[in-house]
C-alpha positions in Angstrom: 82.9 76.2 186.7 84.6 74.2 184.2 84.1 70.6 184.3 86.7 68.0 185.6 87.1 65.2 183.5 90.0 63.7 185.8 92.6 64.1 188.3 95.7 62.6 189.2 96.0 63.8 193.4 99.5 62.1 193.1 100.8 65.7 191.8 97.6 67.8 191.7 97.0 67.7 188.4 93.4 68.1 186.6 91.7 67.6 183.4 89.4 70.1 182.8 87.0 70.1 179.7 88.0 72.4 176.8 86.6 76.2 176.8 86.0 77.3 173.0 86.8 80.5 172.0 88.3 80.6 175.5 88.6 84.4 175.4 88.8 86.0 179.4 86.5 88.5 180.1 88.8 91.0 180.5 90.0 90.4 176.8 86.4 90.6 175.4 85.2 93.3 177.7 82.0 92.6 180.3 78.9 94.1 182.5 77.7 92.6 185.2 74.4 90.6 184.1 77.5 88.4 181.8 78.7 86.8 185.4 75.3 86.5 186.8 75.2 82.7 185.9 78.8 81.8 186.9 78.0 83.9 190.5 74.7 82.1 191.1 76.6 78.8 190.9 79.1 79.7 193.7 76.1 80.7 196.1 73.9 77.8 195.6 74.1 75.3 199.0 77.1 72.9 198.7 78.4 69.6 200.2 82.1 70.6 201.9 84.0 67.9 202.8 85.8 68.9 206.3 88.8 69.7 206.1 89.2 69.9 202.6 90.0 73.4 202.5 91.9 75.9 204.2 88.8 79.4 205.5 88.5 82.7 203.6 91.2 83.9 206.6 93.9 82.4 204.9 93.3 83.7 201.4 93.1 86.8 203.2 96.8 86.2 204.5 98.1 84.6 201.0 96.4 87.8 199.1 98.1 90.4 201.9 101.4 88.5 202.2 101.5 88.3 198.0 100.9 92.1 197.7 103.6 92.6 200.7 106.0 91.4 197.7 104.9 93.3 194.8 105.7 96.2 197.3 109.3 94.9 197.4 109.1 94.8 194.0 107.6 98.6 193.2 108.2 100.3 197.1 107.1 103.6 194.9 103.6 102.8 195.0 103.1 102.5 199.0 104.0 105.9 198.7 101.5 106.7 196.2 99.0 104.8 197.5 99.4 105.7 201.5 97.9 102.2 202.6 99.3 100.4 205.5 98.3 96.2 204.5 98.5 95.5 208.1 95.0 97.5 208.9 94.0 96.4 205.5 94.4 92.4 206.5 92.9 93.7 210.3 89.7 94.5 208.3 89.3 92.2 205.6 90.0 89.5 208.6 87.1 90.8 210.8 85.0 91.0 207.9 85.4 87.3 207.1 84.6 86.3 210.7 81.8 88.1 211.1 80.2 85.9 208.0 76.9 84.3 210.1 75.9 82.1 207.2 76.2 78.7 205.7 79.6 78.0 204.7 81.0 77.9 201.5 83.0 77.0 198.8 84.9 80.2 197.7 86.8 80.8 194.2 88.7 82.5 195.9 90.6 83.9 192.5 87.3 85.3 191.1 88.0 87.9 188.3 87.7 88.8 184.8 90.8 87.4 184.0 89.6 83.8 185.1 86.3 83.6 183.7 86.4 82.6 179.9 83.7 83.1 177.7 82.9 79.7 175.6 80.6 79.7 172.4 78.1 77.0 174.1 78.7 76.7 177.9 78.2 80.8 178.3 80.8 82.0 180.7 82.8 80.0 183.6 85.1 80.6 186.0 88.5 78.6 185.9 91.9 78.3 187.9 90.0 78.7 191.7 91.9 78.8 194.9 89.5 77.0 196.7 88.5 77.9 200.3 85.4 78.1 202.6 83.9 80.3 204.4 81.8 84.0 203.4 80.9 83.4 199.4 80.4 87.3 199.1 84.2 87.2 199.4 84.1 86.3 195.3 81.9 89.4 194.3 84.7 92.2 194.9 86.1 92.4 191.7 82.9 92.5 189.8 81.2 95.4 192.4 84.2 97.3 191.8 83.9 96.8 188.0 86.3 97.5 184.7 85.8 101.2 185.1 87.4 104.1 187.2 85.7 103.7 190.6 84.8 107.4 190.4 82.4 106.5 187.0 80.8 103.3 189.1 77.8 103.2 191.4 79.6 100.7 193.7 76.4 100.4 196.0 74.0 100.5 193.2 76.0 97.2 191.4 75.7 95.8 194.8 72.3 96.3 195.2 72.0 94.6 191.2 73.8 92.1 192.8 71.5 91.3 195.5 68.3 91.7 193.0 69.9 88.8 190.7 71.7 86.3 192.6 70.3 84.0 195.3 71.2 84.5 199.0 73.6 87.6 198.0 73.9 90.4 200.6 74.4 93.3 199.0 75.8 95.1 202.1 78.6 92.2 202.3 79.1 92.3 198.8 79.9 96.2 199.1 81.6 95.5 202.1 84.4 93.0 200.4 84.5 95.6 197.6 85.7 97.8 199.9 88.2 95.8 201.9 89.9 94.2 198.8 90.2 97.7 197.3 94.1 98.2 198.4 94.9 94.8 197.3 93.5 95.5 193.8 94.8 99.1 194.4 98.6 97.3 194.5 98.2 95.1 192.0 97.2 97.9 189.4 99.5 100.0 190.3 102.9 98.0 188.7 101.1 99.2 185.4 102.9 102.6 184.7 100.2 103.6 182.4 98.5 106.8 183.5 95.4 105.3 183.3 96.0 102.6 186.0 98.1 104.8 188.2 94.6 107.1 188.4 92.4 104.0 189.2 95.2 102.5 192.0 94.9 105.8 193.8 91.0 105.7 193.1 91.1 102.2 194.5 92.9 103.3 197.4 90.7 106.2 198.3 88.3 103.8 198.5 89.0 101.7 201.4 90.7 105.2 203.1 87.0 107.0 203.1 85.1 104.3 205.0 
């Protein structure tokens, strides 16, 4: 993560140490073993103070509720896509509860787009929407990958997941992969390119086979 240098809780705001280049990994391109140190620091045990933060369940809600709007927004693509969100929250919500480990601190926000790549500091993860609760919660983007789903061995980048980072469970990992597929699946989807239209409905397929 990036360093805080200060904070003023008056209004929330935060001084974070300077990321040079600063380039996102989904600018610069990226394969798995490039988050491996950034992932490894969100799994390693943690002090929580209680209270603090709201559980994974309610980033579950925020995600559903903000993808119930881009719907609003683009009502083609629930056509396209054929995925009722309330059965998508049901399962994503079970999932979270049935989390039997230590708790803790979640990204919660935890894709390419908010990790930058610095020159000395390697890669870390910025902008988190902290919350507590399952950690494998934070490895869904990066099982599912840049690619098409159909060129990805989901279960095998689980697995690679598992080998390389401390604690991870690569059947929970594949599992959140699975249940944030429709989110992701919506949120591609308001790009009209054919390209991202293929991968919403390969996204969506996903979570509709299992």
């Amino acid at each position: 993560m990036v360093s805080l240098l200060a904070a003023d809780d008056s209004d929330g705001a935060l001084l974070l140490t300077r990321v040079e280049p600063g380039d996102t990994l989904a600018q610069t391109g990226w394969a798995l073993p490039d988050v491996i140190p950034v992932l490894s620091d969100l799994f390693r045990p943690q002090r929580i103070p209680d209270g603090m933060f709201p559980g994974v369940e309610h980033r579950v809600r925020f995600l559903i509720q903000l993808t119930r709007s881009r719907m609003e927004r683009l009502p083609a693509t629930s056509g396209v896509l054929g995925i009722g969100l309330d059965a998508v929250q049901v399962r994503a919500i079970a999932l979270a509860r049935s989390y039997e480990g230590a708790p803790h601190l979640v990204h919660g926000d935890l894709h390419p787009g908010n990790v930058l790549r610095g020159a000395t500091d390697g890669v870390v993860a910025i902008d988190p929407r902290a919350c507590v609760g399952d950690p494998h919660f934070d490895l869904a983007d990066w099982v599912l990958g840049p690619a098409l789903p159909r060129d990805i061995d989901l279960r095998g980048r689980a697995d690679e997941l598992g080998r390389s980072v401390p604690d991870v469970d690569p059947d929970r990992a594949y599992a959140w992969a699975i249940a944030l597929a429709p989110i992701l699946a919506y949120s591609v989807a308001g790009d009209p390119s054919a390209e991202a239209q293929q991968k919403a409905r390969e996204l969506a397929a996903l979570w509709q086979s299992r």
